[in-house]
PADOKE-275819 format. One record per residue (C-alpha): x, y, z. Coordinates in steps of 0.25 Angstrom, whole numbers, plus 5000, padded with zeros to 4 digits. Each point is the difference from the previous one (the first is absolute). Layout:
residues N
XYZ ...
end
This chain:
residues 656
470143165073 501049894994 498949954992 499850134994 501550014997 500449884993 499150024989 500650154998 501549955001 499749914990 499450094991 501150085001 500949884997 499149964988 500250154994 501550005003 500149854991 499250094989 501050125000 501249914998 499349934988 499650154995 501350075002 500649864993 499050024989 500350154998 501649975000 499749884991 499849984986 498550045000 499350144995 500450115011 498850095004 500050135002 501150075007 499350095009 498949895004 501049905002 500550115010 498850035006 499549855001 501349935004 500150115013 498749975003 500149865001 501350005007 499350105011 498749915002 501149875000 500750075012 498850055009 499249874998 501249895000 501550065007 499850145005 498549995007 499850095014 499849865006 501049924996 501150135002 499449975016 499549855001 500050025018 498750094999 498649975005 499149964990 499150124999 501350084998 500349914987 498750024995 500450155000 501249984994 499249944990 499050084998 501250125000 500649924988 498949974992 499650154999 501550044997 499949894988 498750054995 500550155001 501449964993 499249924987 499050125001 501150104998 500749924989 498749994992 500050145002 501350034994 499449884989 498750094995 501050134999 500849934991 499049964992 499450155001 501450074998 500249924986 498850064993 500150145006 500750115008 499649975016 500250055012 500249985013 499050045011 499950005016 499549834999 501249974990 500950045011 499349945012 500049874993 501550014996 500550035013 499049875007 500749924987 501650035004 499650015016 499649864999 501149954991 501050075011 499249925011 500349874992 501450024999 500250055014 499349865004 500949934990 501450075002 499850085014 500150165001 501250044994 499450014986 498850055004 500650115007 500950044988 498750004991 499450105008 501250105001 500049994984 498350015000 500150145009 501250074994 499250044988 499150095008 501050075008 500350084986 499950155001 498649974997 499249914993 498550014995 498749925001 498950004989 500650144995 500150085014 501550045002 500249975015 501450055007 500049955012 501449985003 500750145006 501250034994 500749965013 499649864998 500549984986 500849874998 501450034999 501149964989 499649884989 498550015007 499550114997 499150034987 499150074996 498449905004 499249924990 498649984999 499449895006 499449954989 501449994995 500449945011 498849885002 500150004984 501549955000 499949915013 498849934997 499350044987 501249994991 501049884994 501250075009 499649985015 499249865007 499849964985 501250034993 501049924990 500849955013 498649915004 499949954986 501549955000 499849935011 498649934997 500349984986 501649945005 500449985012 498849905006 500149924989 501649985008 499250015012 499149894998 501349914994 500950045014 498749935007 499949894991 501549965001 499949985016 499149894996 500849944991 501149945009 500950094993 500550065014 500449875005 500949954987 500650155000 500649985013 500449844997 500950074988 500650135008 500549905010 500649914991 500750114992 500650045012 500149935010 501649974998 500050155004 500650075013 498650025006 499249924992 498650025004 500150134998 500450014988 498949904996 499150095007 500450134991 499849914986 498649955004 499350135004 500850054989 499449914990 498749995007 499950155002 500350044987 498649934995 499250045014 500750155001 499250005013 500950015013 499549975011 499249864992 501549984997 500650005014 498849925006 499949904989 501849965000 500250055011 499449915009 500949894993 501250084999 500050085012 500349875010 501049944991 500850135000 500050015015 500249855002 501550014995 500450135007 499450134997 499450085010 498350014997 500150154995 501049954993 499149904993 499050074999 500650134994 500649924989 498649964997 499350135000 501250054990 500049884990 498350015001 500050154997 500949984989 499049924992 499350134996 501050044990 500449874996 499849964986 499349924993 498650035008 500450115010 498950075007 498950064997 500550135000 501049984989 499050014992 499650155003 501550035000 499749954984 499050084998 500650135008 501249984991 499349984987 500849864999 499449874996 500049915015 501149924992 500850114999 499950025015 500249865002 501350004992 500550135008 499749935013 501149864997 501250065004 499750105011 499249875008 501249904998 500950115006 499150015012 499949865002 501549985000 500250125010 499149915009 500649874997 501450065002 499650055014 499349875004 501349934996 501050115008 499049985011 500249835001 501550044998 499850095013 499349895007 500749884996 499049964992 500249874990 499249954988 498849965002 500149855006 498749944994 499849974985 498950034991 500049884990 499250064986 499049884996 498949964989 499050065009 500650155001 500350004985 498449974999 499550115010 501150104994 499050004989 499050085008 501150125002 500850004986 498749964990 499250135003 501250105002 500649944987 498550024994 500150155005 501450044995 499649934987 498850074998 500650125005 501149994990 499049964988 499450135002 498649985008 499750115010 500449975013 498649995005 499749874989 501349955003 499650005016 498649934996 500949884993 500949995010 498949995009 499449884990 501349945000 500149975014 498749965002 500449884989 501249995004 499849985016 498749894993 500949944994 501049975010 499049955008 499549924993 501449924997 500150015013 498949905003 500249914988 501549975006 499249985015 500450105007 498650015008 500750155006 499750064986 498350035006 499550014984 498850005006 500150145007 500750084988 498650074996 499850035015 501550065001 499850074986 498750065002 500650035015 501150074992 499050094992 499450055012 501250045006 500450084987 498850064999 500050045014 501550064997 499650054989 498850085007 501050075008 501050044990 499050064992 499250095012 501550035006 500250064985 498750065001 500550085011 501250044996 499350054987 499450115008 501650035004 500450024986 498750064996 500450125009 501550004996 499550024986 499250105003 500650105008 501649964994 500649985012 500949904996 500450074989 500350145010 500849905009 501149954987 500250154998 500450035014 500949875002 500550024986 500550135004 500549975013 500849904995 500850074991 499949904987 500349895010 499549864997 500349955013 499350095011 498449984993 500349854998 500250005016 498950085002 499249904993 500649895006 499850055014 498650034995 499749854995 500649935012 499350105010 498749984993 500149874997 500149975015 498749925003 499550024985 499849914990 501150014990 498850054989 499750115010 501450045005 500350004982 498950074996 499950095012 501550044998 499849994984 499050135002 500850095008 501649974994 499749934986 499950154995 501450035008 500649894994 499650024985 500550135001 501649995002 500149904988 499949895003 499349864993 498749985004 500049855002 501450045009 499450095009 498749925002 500849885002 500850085010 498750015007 499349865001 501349965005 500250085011 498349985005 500449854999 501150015009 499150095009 499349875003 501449965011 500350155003 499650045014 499350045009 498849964992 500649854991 498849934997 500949894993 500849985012 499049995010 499349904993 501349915001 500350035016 498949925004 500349894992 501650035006 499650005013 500650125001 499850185003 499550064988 500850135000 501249915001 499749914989 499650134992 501350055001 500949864998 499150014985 500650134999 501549975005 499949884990 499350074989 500850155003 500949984987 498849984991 499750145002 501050044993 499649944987 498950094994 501050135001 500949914992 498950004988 499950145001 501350014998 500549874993 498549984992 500749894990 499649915013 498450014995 500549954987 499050074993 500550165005 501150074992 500649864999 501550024998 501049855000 501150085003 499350065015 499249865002 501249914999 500850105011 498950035009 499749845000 501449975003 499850105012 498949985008 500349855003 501350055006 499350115008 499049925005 501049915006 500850115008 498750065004 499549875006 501449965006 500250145006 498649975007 500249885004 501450025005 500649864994 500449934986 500849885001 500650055014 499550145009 500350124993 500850115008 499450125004 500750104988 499649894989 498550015006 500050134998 500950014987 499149924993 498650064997 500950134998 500649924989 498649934996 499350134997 501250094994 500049874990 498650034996 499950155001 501450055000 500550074987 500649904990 501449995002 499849995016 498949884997 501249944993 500950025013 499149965009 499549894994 501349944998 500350035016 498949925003 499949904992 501649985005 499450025015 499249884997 501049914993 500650015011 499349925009 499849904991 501649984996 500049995015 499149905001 500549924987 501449995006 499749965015 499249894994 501349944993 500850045013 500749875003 
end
C-alpha cells in the first residue's frame, strides 16, 4: 500500500510546485486569462492538490489496516473525479450561457450540489467542523421561505406555524435561483472574493514560505534582542519585535508562534516570567503581525477590496493603530518585570557583518514590495517581485556566505529549500482558495435572500443613531467567530452578516472593515477557543486556557484601539484626517496605556495603592472618551498621578 502511496503524494506535491509557479505567473507581469476560468481552474487544482497530497482519507488516519487505506483511497479518488466533473460542468454552461439564454434543469442541480458538497468535505478536512456547519445553516435557510418553486411548480410546504420569525422570514425563491447564485454565478463558490485571493494573496503566500527559507527568522530575532535587550524584561520585548517583523511578512499565526517561539518562549522564561506568561506574550505579538504594515496578512487585502481602497492605502491606515498595540504590550511586559523584579536582560546580542548580510533576506523583498507598491503596480505583481527578490536575495547571501568560508551557509541545498518552499505555498495556497470557496456559498446566500441587510436595519433602529452598540455587536460577532477560524473566515464571515450594518450609520468604509479584521485577528488569543495561544502553551510548558488568557491580560488594552478610529479616524491617516484631532489623540493614548497597564499590573516604580489601581483606568478611558473639557482634566490628573512616582523616584536616588 506504501508503494501505491508515494507515487500519489508526490504527484500531489508536483501539482502543488506547479500552482505556486501559476498563481505567480497570474499575479505577475504575464497576460492574465480569463477571469472566470482562472476561477474555475485554480479551485480545481487546489482541490485535486488537497485530496492527493495534504488532506487524503489515509493520511487524515495513518493507524488503519491497509485494505482500509485502500478504501480511503478509492473514496477520495471518486470525490476528486466528481468535484473536476462538476467544475467542467459549471465550465461548458459558461461557455453555453455566453451565446444564449439557458436554463437550469434537474442534472444542473444535482451536479452543483455534488460540486459545493465536496468543497464543504474539503474544508471540513482542512479546518475541522465549525465552518462546515455554518455553511450548511446558510445553504438550508433559503428553503425554509414561505415557499419556494422547482422547475415552475409552486410548492408551500412550510404551515404558517413554522414561518421563520423576525429578520428570517421572506417570502421563498426558486431553486434555480438558488443553485443559479451558489454555484452557476460569479457571486457564491466562484465569486470576486476567490479571484482576490488567487490573483493576490498566494502570490504573499508563496513569498511568507519562501522567507522561512531564507534565514530571515533567525537574523530577525539576533536584531529584536539587540534593540532591547537593555530593557526591563528583555527577551520579551525581543520576542514582541521579531514576531512583529516576521509576522507582518507571513500574517500567519500559529507559523509565527511555532517558528519564534520556540527561540523566544525559553528565553523569556529563563529570566523569570511564569510559562503562560511567555507564552501569552507570544501568542499576542504573533497575532499582531496580521495588521502590521508593510506586508500584513492576507486578509488585508480583502479589507482593500471590501473598502474599495488601494492595499497601500490599507497598509498606511494599519501604521498607527499596530504600534499602539505593540506599546500596550511592551508596556505591560515592562510593569510585569517591574512586578517581578525583573532586570535587563544580562546577555548581549553584539550586531556583526554577518547579521547585516542575512538582514538582506528580510529587508530586500519587503523594500521590493513597498517600492513597487508605492510605484503603482497591483498588489498581486508587486507580491510576484517581492517573491523574486527574495529568492535572489537569499542566492545571494549565500553564496557570499561560502565565498568568506562559512561552510554553514549549505549553497548547495538552496534549490531544494526553494523548490521546498514553493510546495508548501502551493499547498497554503490550495487551502486558502477552497476555504474561500466555501465561504462563497455563505455570501452567495446572503446576497440572495438580504439578510444582512434586514439585520443593519434592526440594529440600526435599536440603537438609536448609536455608533457604539452596532460596532460592539460586530466586535463580539468577530471575536466569537473568529474563535477557531481562520482570520479570512472569521472576516469574511462577519463581513457578510454586519458589513451592511456598519455601512449604514455613517461611518468610512476602510474604518469600519478595519474595525473588523482587527478584532478576528485578536479572536486568535481570546478563549475558550485561542488557536494562537494554544500553539504557544506547548512550547511554554504550560495550560493552554491559562496562557490564552495571560495573552489577553497583556494584550487587554489593545482592544481598545479600533473604537479609538471610530471615534478618533485621524489615527488611519487616510480617514477624515484632521492635525488638530491626530496630534491630541496621539498625545493621549500613550498616556492611557500606561495607566491601564499599571492599574493591571498593580506597580510602577513602587506598588500602587488600592484607590490609585482603581483611579487609573477610570482616568485612562475618560481621557479618551470623556467630553473634551474633562479629557483635559483627567489627563492632567493622570499624567500628574504618574509624575509622581517618578519625582519620587528621582529624589530617593539623590537622598544622601
Amino acid at each position: 500500500m506504501k508503494l501505491f502511496e508515494t507515487p500519489i503524494r508526490w504527484t500531489g506535491g508536483l501539482l502543488a510546485l506547479g500552482a505556486a509557479l501559476l498563481f505567480l505567473f497570474i499575479a505577475g507581469p504575464f497576460p492574465l486569462l480569463r477571469d472566470d476560468f482562472v476561477k474555475i481552474g485554480a479551485l480545481s487544482l487546489s482541490v485535486v492538490i488537497l485530496l492527493l497530497s495534504t488532506q487524503p482519507l489515509a493520511v487524515k488516519h495513518p493507524k488503519t489496516s491497509a485494505a482500509w487505506r485502500g478504501i480511503f483511497w478509492l473514496i477520495d479518488a471518486g470525490l476528486l473525479i466528481a468535484f473536476l466533473y462538476a467544475t467542467w460542468w459549471f465550465f461548458k454552461f459558461l461557455i453555453s450561457s455566453r451565446n444564449a439564454l439557458v436554463f437550469l434543469n434537474q442534472d444542473d442541480y444535482i451536479v452543483g450540489a455534488i460540486g459545493m458538497l465536496i468543497l464543504v468535505e474539503i474544508v471540513r478536512r482542512s479546518y475541522g467542523w465549525a465552518i462546515p456547519i455554518i455553511v450548511a445553516i446558510f445553504v438550508i435557510y433559503p428553503f425554509f421561505g414561505h415557499s419556494f418553486s422547482v422547475l415552475g411548480l409552486q410548492i408551500d410546504w412550510l404551515p404558517d406555524s413554522l414561518d421563520l420569525p423576525w429578520i428570517f422570514r421572506f417570502s421563498g425563491y426558486t431553486i434555480e435561483k438558488i443553485f443559479t447564485d451558489l454555484w452557476y454565478s460569479s457571486f457564491g463558490v466562484f465569486g470576486s472574493l476567490l479571484s482576490i485571493v488567487i490573483t493576490v494573496v498566494t502570490a504573499f503566500i508563496i513569498f511568507g514560505a519562501i522567507l522561512e527559507v531564507t534565514g530571515g527568522v533567525t537574523v530577525l530575532l539576533r536584531l529584536a534582542t539587540a534593540a532591547t535587550g537593555r530593557i526591563r524584561g528583555g527577551p520579551a520585548h525581543s520576542a514582541i519585535v521579531a514576531s512583529a517583523l516576521f509576522g507582518s511578512i507571513n500574517g500567519a499565526p500559529i507559523a509565527n508562534v511555532t517558528s519564534t517561539g520556540v527561540f523566544t518562549i525559553p528565553l523569556i522564561r529563563s529570566i523569570g516570567f511564569s510559562g503562560a506568561f511567555a507564552g501569552g506574550v507570544e501568542a499576542a505579538a504573533s497575532t499582531a503581525g496580521q495588521f502590521t504594515p508593510p506586508v500584513m496578512a492576507t486578509v488585508a487585502f480583502l479589507v482593500a477590496g471590501n473598502a474599495g481602497v488601494p492595499y497601500t492605502t490599507v497598509a498606511l491606515a494599519a501604521v498607527i493603530p499596530a504600534l499602539l498595540y505593540y506599546a500596550v504590550l511592551f508596556s505591560s511586559v515592562y510593569t510585569e518585570a517591574v512586578r517581578l523584579g525583573i532586570g535587563p536582560s544580562k546577555e548581549r546580542v553584539r550586531l556583526n557583518l554577518d547579521d547585516a548580510l542575512q538582514s538582506l533576506t528580510v529587508l530586500a523583498p519587503v523594500v521590493a514590495v513597498v517600492g513597487f507598491l508605492l510605484a503603482g503596480f497591483t498588489a498581486g505583481r508587486a507580491g510576484f517581485w517581492a517573491v523574486v527578490t527574495a529568492i535572489l536575495s537569499g542566492l545571494f547571501v549565500k553564496i557570499v556566505f561560502t565565498l568568506r568560508g562559512n561552510h554553514d551557509a549549505q549553497l548547495r541545498l538552496f534549490p531544494a529549500q526553494i523548490l521546498g518552499a514553493l510546495i508548501k505555498g502551493g499547498n497554503q495556497s490550495a487551502q486558502i482558495i477552497v476555504l474561500i470557496g466555501a465561504i462563497g456559498i455563505i455570501i452567495g446566500v446572503n446576497n440572495l435572500t438580504g439578510l444582512g441587510l434586514r439585520f443593519a436595519a434592526e440594529v440600526v433602529q435599536f440603537s438609536g443613531g448609536s455608533i457604539f452598540i452596532p460596532f460592539l455587536l460586530t466586535m463580539f460577532a468577530a471575536i466569537f467567530l473568529g474563535m477557531g477560524l481562520p482570520t479570512v473566515a472569521a472576516y469574511s464571515i462577519v463581513t457578510v452578516v454586519m458589513g451592511p450594518t456598519i455601512e449604514t450609520i455613517g461611518v468610512p468604509a476602510l474604518s469600519a472593515y478595519m474595525f473588523i479584521l482587527y478584532f478576528a485577528v485578536l479572536a486568535n488569543i481570546t478563549p475558550p477557543v485561542a488557536i494562537a495561544s494554544y500553539a504557544a502553551a506547548p512550547l511554554a510548558k504550560a495550560n493552554p486556557l491559562a496562557t490564552s488568557m495571560q495573552a489577553v491580560r497583556i494584550a487587554l488594552v489593545g482592544f481598545l484601539i479600533p473604537f479609538i478610529w471610530i471615534y478618533y479616524p485621524s489615527i488611519l491617516l487616510v480617514v477624515g484626517f484632521s492635525w488638530q484631532e491626530f496630534i491630541w489623540i496621539l498625545a493621549r493614548m500613550p498616556l492611557a496605556i500606561w495607566l491601564f497597564s499599571t492599574a493591571l499590573s498593580g506597580v510602577e516604580q513602587r506598588p500602587l495603592s488600592l484607590l490609585e489601581r482603581l483611579a487609573r483606568p477610570v482616568l485612562a478611558f475618560a481621557t479618551l472618551f470623556a467630553p473634551p473639557a474633562a479629557q483635559m482634566a483627567c489627563f492632567v490628573i493622570g499624567a500628574g498621578m504618574v509624575g509622581r512616582h517618578y519625582i519620587g523616584r528621582s529624589k530617593a536616588h539623590h537622598t544622601p
